[in-house]
DRENVEX-69967 format. One line per field, with one value per residue (C-alpha): residue number from 1; residue in one letter; x, y, z. Coordinates in Angstrom, 3 decimals. Example, Ala and Ser with C-alpha at 12.3 -4.5 7.8 and 13.67 -1.06 7.14 Angstrom:
BEGIN
pamar <- (1;2)
vexlo <- (A;S)
X <- (12.300;13.670)
Y <- (-4.500;-1.060)
Z <- (7.800;7.140)
//
This chain:
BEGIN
pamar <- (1;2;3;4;5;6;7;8;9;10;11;12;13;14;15;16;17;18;19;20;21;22;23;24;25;26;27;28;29;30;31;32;33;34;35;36;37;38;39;40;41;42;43;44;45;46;47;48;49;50;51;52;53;54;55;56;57;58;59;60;61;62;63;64;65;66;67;68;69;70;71;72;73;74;75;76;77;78;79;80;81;82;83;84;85;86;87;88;89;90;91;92;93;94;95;96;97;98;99;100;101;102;103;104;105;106;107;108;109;110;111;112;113;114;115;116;117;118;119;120;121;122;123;124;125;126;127;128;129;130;131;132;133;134;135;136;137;138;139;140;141;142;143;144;145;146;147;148;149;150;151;152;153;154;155;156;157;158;159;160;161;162;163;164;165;166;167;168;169;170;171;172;173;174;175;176;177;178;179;180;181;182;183;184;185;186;187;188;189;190;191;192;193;194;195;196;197;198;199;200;201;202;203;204;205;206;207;208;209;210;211;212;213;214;215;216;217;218;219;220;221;222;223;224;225;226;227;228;229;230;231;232;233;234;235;236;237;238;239;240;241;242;243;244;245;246;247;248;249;250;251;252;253;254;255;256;257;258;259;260;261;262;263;264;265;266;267;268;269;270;271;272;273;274;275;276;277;278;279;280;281;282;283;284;285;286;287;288;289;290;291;292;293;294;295;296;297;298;299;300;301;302;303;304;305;306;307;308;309;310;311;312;313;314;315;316;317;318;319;320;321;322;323;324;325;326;327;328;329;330;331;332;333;334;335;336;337;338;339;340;341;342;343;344;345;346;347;348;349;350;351;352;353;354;355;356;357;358;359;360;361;362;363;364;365;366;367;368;369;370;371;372;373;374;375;376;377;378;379;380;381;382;383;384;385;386;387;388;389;390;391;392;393;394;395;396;397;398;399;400;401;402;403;404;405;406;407;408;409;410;411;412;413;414;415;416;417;418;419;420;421;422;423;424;425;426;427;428;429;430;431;432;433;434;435;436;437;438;439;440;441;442;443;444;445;446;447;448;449;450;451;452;453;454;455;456;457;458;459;460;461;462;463;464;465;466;467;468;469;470;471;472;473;474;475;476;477;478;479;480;481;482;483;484;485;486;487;488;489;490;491;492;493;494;495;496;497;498;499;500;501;502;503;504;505;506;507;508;509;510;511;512;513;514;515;516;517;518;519;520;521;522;523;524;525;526;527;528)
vexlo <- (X;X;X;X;X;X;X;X;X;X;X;X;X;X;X;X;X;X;X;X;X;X;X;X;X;X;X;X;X;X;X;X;X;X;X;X;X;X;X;X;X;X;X;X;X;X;X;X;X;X;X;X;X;X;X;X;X;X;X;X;X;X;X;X;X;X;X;X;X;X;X;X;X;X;X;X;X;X;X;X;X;X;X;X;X;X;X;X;X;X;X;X;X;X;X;X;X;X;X;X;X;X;X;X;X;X;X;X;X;X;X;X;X;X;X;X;X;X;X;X;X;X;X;X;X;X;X;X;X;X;X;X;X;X;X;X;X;X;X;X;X;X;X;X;X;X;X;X;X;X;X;X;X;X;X;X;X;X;X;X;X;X;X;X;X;X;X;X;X;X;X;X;X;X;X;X;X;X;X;X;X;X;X;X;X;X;X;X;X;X;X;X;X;X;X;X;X;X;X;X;X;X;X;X;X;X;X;X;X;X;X;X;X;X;X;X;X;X;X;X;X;X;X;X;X;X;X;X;X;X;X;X;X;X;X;X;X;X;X;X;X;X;X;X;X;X;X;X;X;X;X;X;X;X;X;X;X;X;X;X;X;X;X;X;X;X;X;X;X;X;X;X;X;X;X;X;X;X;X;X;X;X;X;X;X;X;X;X;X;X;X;X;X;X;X;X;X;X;X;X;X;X;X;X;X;X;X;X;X;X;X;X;X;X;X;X;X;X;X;X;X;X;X;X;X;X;X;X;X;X;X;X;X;X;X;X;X;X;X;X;X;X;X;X;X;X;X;X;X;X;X;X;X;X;X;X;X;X;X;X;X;X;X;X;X;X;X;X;X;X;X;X;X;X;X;X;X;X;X;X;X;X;X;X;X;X;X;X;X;X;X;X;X;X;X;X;X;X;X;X;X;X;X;X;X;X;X;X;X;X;X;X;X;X;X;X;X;X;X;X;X;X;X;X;X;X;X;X;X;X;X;X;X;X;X;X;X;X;X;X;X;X;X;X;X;X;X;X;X;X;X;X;X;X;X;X;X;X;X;X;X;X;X;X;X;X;X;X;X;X;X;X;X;X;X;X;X;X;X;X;X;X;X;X;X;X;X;X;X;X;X;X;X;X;X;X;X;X;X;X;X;X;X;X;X;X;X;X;X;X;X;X;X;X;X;X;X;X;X;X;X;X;X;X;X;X;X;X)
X <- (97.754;94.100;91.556;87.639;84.970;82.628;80.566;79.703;79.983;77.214;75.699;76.677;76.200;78.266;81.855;84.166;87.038;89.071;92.584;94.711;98.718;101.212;99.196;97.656;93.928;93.021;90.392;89.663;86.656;83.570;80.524;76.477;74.539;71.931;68.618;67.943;69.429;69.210;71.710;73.024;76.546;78.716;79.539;83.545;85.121;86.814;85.395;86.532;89.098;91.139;91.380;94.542;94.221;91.159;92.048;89.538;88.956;86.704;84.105;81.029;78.753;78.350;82.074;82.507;79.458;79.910;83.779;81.587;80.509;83.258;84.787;81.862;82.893;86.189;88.209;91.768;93.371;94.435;92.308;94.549;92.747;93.500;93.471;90.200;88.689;89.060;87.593;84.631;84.299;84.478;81.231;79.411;79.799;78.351;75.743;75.070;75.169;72.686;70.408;71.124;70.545;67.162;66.233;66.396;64.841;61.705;61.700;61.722;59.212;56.883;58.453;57.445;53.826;53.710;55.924;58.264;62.422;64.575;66.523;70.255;71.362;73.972;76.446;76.853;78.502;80.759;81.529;82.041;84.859;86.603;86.795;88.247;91.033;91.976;92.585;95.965;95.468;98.000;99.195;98.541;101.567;103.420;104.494;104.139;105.158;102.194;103.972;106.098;104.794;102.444;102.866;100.225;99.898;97.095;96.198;93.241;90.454;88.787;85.053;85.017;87.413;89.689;89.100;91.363;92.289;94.408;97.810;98.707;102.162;101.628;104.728;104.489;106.893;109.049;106.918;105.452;101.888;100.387;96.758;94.961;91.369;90.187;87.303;84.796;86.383;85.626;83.700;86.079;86.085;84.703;83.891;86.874;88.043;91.218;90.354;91.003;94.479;95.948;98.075;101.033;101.071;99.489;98.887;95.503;92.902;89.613;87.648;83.863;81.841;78.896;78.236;80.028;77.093;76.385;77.878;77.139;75.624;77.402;78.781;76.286;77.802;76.267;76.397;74.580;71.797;71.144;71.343;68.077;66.609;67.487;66.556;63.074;62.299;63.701;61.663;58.243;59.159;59.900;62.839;64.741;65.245;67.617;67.098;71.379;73.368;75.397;78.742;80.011;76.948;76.249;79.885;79.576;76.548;77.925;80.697;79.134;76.838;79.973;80.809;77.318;77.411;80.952;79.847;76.318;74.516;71.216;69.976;67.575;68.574;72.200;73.567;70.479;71.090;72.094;70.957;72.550;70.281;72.097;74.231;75.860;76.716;78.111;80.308;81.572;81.967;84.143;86.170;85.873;87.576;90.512;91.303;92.421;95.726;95.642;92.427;91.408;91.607;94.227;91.160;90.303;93.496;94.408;91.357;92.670;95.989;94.426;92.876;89.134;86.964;86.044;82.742;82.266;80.624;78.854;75.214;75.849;73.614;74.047;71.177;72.213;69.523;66.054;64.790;66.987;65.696;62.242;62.653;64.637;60.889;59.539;61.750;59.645;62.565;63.788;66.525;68.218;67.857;70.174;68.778;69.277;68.264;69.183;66.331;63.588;63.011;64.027;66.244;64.756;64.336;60.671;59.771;61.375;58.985;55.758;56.299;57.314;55.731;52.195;53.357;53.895;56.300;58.977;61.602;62.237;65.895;67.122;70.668;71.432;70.084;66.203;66.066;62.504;60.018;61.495;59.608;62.123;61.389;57.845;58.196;60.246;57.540;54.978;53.085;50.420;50.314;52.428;51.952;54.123;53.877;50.572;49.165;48.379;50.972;49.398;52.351;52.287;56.071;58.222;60.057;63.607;66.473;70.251;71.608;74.851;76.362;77.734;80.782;81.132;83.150;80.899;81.774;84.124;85.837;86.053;87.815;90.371;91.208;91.956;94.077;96.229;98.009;101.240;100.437;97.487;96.939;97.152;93.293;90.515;87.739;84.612;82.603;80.663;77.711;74.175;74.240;73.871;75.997;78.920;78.224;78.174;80.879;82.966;82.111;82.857;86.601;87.241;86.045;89.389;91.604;91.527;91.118;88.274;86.155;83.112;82.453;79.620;80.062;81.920;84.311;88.261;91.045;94.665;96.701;100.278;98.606;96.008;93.342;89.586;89.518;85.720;83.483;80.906;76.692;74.520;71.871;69.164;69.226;66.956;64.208;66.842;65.467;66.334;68.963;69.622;72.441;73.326;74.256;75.920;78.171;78.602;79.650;82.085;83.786;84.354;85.994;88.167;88.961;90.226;92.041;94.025;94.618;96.513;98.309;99.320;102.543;102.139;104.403;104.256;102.080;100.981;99.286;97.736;96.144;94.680;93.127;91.952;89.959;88.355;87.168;86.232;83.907;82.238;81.275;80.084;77.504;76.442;75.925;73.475)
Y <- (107.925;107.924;107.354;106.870;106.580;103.827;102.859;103.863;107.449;109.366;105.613;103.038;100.057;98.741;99.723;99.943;102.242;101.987;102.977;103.434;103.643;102.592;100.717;98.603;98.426;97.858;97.660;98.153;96.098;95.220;95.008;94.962;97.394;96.402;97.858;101.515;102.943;106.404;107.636;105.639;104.038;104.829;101.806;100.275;102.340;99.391;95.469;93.275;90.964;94.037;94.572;93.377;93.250;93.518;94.683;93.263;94.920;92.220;89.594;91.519;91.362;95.246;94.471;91.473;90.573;91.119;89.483;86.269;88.685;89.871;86.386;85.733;88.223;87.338;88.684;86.477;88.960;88.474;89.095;90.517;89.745;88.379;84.408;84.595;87.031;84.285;81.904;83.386;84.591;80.727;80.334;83.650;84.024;80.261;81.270;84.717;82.678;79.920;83.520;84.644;81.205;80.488;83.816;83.368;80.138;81.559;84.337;81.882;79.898;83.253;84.326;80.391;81.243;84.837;84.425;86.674;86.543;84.390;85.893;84.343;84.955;87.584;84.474;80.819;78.696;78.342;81.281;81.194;78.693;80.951;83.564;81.758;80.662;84.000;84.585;85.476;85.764;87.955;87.823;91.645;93.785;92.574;95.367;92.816;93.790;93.496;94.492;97.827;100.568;98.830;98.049;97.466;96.198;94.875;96.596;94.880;96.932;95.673;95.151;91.164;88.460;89.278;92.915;95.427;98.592;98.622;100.543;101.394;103.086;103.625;105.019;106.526;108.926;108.486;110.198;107.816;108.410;106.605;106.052;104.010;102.895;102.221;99.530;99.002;100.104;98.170;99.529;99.084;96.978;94.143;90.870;88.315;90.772;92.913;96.668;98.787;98.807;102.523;103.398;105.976;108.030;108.823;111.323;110.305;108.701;107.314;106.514;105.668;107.212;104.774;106.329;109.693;111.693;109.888;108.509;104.983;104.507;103.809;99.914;97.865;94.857;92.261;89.155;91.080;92.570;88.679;86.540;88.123;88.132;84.481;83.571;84.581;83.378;80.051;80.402;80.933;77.590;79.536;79.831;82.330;82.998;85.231;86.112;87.140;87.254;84.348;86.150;87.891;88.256;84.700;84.492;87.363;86.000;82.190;84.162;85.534;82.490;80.314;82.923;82.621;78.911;78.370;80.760;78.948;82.365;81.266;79.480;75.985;75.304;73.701;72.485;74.322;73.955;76.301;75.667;77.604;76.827;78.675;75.988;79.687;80.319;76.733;77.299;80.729;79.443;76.535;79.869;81.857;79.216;78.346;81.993;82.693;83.816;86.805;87.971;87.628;89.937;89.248;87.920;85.717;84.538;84.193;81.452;79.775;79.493;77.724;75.341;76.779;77.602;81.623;80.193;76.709;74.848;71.496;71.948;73.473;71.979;72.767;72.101;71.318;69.977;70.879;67.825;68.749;72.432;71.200;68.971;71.952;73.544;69.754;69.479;71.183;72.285;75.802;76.434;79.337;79.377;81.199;81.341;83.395;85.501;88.635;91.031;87.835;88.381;84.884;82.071;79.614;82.313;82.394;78.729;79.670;82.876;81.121;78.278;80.786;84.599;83.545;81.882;84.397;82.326;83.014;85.966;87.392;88.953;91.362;91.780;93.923;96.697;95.959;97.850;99.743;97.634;94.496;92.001;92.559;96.394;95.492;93.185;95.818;98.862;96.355;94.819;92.485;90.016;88.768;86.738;83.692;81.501;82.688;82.015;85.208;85.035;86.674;88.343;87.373;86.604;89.336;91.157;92.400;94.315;93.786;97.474;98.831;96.152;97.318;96.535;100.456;102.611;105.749;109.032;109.543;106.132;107.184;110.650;108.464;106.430;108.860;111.047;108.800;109.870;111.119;114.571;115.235;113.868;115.588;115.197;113.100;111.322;110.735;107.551;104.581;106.800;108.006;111.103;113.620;111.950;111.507;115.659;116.179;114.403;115.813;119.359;118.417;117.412;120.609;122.316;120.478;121.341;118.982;119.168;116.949;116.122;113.831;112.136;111.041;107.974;108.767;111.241;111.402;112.414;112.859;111.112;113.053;116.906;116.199;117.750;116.792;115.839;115.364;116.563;114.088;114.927;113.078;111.176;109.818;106.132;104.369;101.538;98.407;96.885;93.408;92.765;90.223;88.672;85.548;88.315;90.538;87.227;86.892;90.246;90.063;86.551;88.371;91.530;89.009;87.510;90.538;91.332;88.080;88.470;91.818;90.336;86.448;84.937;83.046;84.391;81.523;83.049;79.513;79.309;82.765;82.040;79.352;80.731;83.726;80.655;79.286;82.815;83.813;80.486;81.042;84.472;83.040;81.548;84.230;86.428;83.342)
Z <- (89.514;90.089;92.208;90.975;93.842;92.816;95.588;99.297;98.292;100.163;100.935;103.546;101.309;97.765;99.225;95.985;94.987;91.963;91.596;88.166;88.758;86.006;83.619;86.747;87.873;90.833;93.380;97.061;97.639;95.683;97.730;96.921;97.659;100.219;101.819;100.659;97.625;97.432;94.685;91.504;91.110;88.199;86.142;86.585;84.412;82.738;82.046;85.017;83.414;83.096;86.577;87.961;92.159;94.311;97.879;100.501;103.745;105.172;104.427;104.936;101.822;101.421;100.769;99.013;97.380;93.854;93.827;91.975;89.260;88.684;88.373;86.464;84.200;82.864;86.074;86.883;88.999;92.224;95.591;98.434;101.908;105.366;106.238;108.282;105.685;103.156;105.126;106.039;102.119;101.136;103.051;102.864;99.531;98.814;100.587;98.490;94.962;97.049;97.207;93.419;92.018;94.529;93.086;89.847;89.928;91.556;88.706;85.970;87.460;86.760;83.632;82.322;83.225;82.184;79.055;80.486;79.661;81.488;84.399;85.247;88.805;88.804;89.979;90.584;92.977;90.449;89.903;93.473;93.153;90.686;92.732;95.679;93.710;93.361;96.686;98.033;101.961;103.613;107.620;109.389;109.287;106.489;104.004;100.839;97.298;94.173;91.230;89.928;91.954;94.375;98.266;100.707;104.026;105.694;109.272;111.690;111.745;114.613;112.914;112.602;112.256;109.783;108.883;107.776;106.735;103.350;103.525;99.602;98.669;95.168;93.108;89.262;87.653;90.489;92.663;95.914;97.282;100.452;100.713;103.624;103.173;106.576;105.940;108.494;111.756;114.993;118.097;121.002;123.863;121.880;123.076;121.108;118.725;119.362;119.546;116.326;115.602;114.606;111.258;112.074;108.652;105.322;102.360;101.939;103.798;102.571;105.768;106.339;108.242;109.622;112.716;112.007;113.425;116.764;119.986;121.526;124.654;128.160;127.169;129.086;131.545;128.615;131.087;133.879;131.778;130.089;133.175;134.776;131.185;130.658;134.636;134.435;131.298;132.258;135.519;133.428;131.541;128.288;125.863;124.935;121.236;119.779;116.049;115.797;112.568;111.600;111.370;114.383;116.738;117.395;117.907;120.929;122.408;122.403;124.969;126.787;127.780;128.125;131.012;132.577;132.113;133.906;136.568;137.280;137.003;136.286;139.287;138.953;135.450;135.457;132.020;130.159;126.390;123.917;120.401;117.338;114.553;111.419;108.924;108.354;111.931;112.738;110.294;110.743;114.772;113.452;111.739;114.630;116.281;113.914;113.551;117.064;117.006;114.875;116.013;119.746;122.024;125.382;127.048;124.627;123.811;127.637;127.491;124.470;125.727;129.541;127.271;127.233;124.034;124.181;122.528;123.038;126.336;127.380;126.252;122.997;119.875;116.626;113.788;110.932;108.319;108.572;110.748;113.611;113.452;113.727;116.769;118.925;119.741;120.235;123.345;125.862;128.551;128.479;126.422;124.188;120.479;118.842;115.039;111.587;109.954;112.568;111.209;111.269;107.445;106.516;107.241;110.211;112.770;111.269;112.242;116.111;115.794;114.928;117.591;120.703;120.128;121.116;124.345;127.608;128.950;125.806;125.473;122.066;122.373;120.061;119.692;116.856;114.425;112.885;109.542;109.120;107.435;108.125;111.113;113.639;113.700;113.965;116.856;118.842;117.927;119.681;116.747;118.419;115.679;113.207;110.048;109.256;106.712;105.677;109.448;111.573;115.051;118.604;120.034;123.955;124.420;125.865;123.356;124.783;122.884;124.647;124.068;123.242;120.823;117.727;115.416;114.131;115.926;116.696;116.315;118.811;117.854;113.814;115.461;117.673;114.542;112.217;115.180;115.119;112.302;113.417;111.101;109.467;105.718;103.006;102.007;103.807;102.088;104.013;102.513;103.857;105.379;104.711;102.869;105.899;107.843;105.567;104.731;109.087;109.214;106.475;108.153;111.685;110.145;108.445;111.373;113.538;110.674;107.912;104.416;103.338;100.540;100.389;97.477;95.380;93.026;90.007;91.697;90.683;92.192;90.843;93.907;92.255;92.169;95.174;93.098;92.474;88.458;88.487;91.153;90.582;91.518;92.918;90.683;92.463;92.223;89.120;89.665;88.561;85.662;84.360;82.046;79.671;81.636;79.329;76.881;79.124;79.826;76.631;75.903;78.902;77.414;74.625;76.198;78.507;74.625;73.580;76.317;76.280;72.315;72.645;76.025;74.787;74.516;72.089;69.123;66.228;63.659;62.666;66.079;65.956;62.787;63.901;66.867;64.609;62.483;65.353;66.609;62.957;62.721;65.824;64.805;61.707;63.209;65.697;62.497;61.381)
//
């Protein structure tokens, strides 16, 4: 009974742990690494159409984003998740292989000219469809058998719609362990969400540790701090535009404008429209909305139940294809824009940028983190121009940031999460951080009485003894250099062939040896 730390260790990005127990493989998420990379993964220790069961915590991408590859290479297994979880995977993870496959194309357009090697996008819509049908979504609270050995049961985490933490009672040689992995855990007092729900008991506990090293601020009163925002812009004869991510923000901002709207809190300007001009975030709304009953918060679901949409309201326009973005900025009457992507490095936020930041009577509203080096951060440390789409951009629009929203639980929130144990576990693992705060963090525990260890990637850890089988060190990440991927897919049908050979049913030894021919003659030619 082991556990392997694979990604997230000592990093906030690539969450991915890997579990053996009685002949069985499994995962607990399997997420990209994003932004900054600071130390390098270990490889799985084992091809992916070995792997038997992929826990998901939520949809996130840092979570979920390489489930396609691993479909793409040979994996069958099945994906354990919540109902909203897999919907919102159906469409972010389209939209990830619409990146990979846009990517690649771009490359080979170079390579052609330069002579360079063909790149293939890490995975393909559809490999996105093959994943998908490996889903298995799973209602919260539910203590579901897997196989021999395995339990789990799925927990809401409070982060976005649909996340959870992972319960796992794992039992080999007669001996039962309990680990929880505690995903992404929720801020609380969220707007829609229910707040972070707590887990009684456990031997071990994996938990991240995002904003380990730092309290939030006071939680602002969101509708009164935008009203005056969105009154005097109005009042100037400017928009507002809010560069938001698809997934989760645009959800909270959508209520709390309903609430302003219903309340007529912006004087002069009745039935002002709204635009939300993300194909991304219309769609994750239209989940947002099917998804209410597990999910929502007693407000929320108190609306649902009077017969009012948490997030939907007269004046509301969605844009959809490209022409209807366009002719949102050719409408001259003030109006919100609520537009992807949430850091302003691509998406059709750019177009809403170029067509309001050089007018004084426009607000640019921030609503979420802006990553150094990226234009948001630049807009917020006062850049007076800009350059978009190869034309330089006077800043003269007021550039606002609405405080004290966030989906991580700070410090405080990680603490009240974890004391809810009923007694302490056995061992605590402290992932899902930057370095020094996972390390703080990790301290700050032992110095209340636990017993914790924080990984870095390649770590193991014999769940039966409770000892550390390899103390993995850091190795500062490599420059990622381009593979060959056709062959790596290659190689990977072949391991999935393998696999199957030494696993089939079959049993006539008339029909073996004829699948043995076939495989024989298609190696023949390779070798040619």
């Amino acid at each position: 009974m082991k556990l392997t730390f694979i990604g997230a260790a000592h990093e906030v990005t690539g969450s991915c742990h890997y579990i053996e127990v009685n002949e069985k493989r499994i995962l607990i998420d399997c997420g990209m690494e994003q932004g900054r990379d600071e130390f390098q993964n270990c490889e799985l220790p084992i091809v992916p159409s070995v792997i038997d069961y992929v826990f998901l915590t939520h949809a996130h991408i840092d979570h979920s984003g390489l489930l396609p590859y691993l479909a793409a290479n040979g994996f069958r297994g099945t994906v354990f998740s919540t109902d909203a979880t897999y919907d919102l995977c159906k469409i972010m993870l389209a939209d990830s292989a619409h990146i990979q496959m846009f990517e690649a194309e771009w490359r080979n357009r170079k390579a052609k000219r330069s002579g360079g090697e063909k790149f293939v996008p890490l995975y393909t819509d559809k490999d996105v469809e093959s994943i998908l049908k490996c889903f298995s979504p799973t209602p919260y609270g539910i203590v579901a058998d897997v196989c021999d050995g395995v339990k789990f049961r799925l927990t809401d985490a409070g982060h976005l719609l649909g996340s959870a933490s992972v319960e796992l009672w794992l039992t080999e040689k007669g001996e039962t362990r309990k680990i929880v992995f505690s995903g992404d855990i929720g801020n609380v007092k969220q707007p829609i969400l229910r707040d972070p729900q707590y887990i009684s008991n456990a031997d071990y506990v994996v938990t991240e540790a995002t904003y380990g090293d730092r309290l939030h601020d006071a939680r602002p009163d969101y509708i009164k701090e935008l009203v005056p925002i969105i009154q005097q812009t109005f009042d100037r004869g400017g928009n507002v535009v809010v560069p938001s991510f698809a997934i989760g923000r645009t959800q909270e901002m959508l209520y709390f404008i309903r609430k302003i709207k219903q309340d007529r809190l912006v004087k002069g300007h009745d039935n002002f429209p709204v635009y939300i001009d993300s194909p991304l975030a219309i769609e994750a709304t239209t989940i947002f909305k099917e998804n209410y009953l597990e999910n929502y918060d007693d407000e929320a679901l108190s609306l649902v139940k009077s017969g009012v949409n948490p997030i939907g309201f007269p004046d509301l326009v969605t844009a959809v294809t490209a022409d209807e973005s366009k002719l949102i900025n050719a409408d001259k009457a003030p109006k919100i824009i609520i537009s992807a992507s949430g850091m302003c490095e691509a998406g059709r936020i750019k177009h809403h940028l170029k067509h309001n930041l050089w007018r004084k009577e426009s607000t640019v509203l921030f609503v979420g983190y802006q990553g150094e080096g990226t234009l948001g951060r630049a807009l917020l440390d006062g850049a007076k121009t800009v350059t978009l789409f190869s034309e330089k951009i006077k800043v003269e629009a007021q550039i606002l940031r609405l405080p004290g929203i966030s989906g991580h639980g700070d410090k405080d929130g990680l603490k009240a999460w974890l004391g809810a144990f009923e007694a302490k576990p056995k061992r605590v693992f402290v992932v899902h951080g930057d370095s020094d705060v996972c390390d703080s963090y990790a301290r700050e525990l032992e110095n209340e009485g636990y017993s914790v260890y924080a990984p870095y990637s390649g770590a193991q850890f014999n769940l039966l003894t409770g000892n550390v089988t390899l103390d993995a060190k850091p190795q500062a990440a490599e420059k990622k250099k381009g593979k060959n991927t056709v062959l790596d897919r290659l190689v990977a049908a072949c391991e999935r062939l393998l696999v199957a050979a030494k696993t089939t049913k079959i049993r006539s030894d008339k029909q073996l040896a004829q699948l043995a021919d076939k495989i024989n003659a298609i190696t023949d030619k390779l070798e040619k």
